[in-house]
PyMOL commands that place a pseudoatom at each C-alpha (Angstrom):
pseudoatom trace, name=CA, resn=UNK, resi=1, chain=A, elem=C, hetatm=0, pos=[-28.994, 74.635, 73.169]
pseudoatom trace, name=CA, resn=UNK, resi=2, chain=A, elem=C, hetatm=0, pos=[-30.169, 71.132, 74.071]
pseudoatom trace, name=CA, resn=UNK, resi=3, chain=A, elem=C, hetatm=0, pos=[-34.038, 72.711, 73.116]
pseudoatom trace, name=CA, resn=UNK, resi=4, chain=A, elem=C, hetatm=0, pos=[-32.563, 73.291, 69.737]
pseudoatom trace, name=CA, resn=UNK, resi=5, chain=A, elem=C, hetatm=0, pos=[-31.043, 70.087, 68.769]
pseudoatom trace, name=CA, resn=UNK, resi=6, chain=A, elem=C, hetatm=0, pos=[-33.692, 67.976, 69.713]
pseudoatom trace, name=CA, resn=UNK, resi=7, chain=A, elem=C, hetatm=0, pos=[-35.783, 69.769, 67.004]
pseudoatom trace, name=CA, resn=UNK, resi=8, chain=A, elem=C, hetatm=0, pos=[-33.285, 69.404, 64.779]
pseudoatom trace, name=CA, resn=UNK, resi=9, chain=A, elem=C, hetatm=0, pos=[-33.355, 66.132, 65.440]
pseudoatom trace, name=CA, resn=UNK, resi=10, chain=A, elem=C, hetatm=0, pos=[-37.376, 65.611, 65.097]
pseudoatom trace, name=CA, resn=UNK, resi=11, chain=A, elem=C, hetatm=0, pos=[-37.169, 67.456, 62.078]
pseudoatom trace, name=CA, resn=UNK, resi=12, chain=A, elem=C, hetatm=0, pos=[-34.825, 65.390, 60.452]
pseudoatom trace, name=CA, resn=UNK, resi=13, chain=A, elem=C, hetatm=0, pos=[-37.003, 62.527, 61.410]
pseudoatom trace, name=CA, resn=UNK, resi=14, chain=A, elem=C, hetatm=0, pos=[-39.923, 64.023, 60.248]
pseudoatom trace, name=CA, resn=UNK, resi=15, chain=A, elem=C, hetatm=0, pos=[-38.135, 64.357, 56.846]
pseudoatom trace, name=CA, resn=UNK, resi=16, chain=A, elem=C, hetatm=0, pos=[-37.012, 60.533, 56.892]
pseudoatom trace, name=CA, resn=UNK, resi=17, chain=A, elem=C, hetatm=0, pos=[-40.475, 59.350, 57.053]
pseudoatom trace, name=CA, resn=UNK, resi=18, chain=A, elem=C, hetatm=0, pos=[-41.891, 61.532, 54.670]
pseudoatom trace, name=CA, resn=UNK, resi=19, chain=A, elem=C, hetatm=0, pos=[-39.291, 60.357, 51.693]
pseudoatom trace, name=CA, resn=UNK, resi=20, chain=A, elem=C, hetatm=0, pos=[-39.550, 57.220, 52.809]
pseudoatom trace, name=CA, resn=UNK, resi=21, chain=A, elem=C, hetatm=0, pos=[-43.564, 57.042, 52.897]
pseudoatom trace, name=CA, resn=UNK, resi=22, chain=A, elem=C, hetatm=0, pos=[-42.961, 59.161, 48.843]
pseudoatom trace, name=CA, resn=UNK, resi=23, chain=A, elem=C, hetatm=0, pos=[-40.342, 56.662, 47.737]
pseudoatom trace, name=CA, resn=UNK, resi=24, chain=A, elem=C, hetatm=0, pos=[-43.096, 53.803, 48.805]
pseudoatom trace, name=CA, resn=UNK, resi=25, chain=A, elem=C, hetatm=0, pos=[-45.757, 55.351, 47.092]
pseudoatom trace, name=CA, resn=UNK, resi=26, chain=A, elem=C, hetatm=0, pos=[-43.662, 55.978, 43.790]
pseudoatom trace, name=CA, resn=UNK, resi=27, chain=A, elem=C, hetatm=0, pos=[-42.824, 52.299, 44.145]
pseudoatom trace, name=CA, resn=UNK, resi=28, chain=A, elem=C, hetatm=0, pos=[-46.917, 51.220, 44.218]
pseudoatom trace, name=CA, resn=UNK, resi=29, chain=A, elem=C, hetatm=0, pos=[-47.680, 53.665, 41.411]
pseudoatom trace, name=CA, resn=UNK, resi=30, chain=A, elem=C, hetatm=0, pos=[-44.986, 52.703, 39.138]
pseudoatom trace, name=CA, resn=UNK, resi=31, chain=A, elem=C, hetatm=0, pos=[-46.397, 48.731, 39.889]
pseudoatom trace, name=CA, resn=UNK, resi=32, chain=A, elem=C, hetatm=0, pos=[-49.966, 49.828, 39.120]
pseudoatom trace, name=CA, resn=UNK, resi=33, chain=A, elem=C, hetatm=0, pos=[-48.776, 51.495, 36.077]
pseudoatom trace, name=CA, resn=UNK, resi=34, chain=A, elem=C, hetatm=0, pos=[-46.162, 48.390, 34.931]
pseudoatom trace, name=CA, resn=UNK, resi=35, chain=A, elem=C, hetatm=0, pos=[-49.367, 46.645, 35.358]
pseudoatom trace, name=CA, resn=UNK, resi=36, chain=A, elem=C, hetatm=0, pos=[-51.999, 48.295, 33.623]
pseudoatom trace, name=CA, resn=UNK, resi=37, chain=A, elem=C, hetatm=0, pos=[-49.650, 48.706, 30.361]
pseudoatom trace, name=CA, resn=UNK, resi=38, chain=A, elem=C, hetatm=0, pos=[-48.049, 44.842, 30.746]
pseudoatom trace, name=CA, resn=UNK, resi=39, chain=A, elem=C, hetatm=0, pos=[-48.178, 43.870, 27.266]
pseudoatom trace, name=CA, resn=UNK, resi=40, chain=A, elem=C, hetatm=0, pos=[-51.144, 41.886, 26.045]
pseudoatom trace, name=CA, resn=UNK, resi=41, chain=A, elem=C, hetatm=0, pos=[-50.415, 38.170, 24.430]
pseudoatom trace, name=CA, resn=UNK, resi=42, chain=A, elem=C, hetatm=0, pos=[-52.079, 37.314, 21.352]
pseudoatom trace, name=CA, resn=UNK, resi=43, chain=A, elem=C, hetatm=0, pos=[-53.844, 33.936, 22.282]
pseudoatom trace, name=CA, resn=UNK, resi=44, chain=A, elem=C, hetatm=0, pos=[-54.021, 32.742, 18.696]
pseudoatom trace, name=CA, resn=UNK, resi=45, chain=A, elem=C, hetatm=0, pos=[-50.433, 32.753, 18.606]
for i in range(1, 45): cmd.bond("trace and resi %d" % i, "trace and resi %d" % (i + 1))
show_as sticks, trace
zoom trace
């Protein structure tokens, strides 16, 4: 029983840092992307 919880318990930390390490890299590709399509001033104005 106690074999059983303790991978229940790894594999709900397993899980934790794999959404966390997917919400970080959604974070950095929505930066990269806010960046690359930041709108471009007109100088002369």
């Amino acid at each position: 029983m106690r074999k059983r919880l303790w991978v229940v318990v790894a594999a709900a930390a397993a899980a934790v840092v794999a959404m966390r390490k997917s919400v970080r890299e959604q974070r950095a590709e929505r930066a990269l992307w806010a960046e690359a399509t930041d709108d471009v001033h007109d100088p002369a104005r």
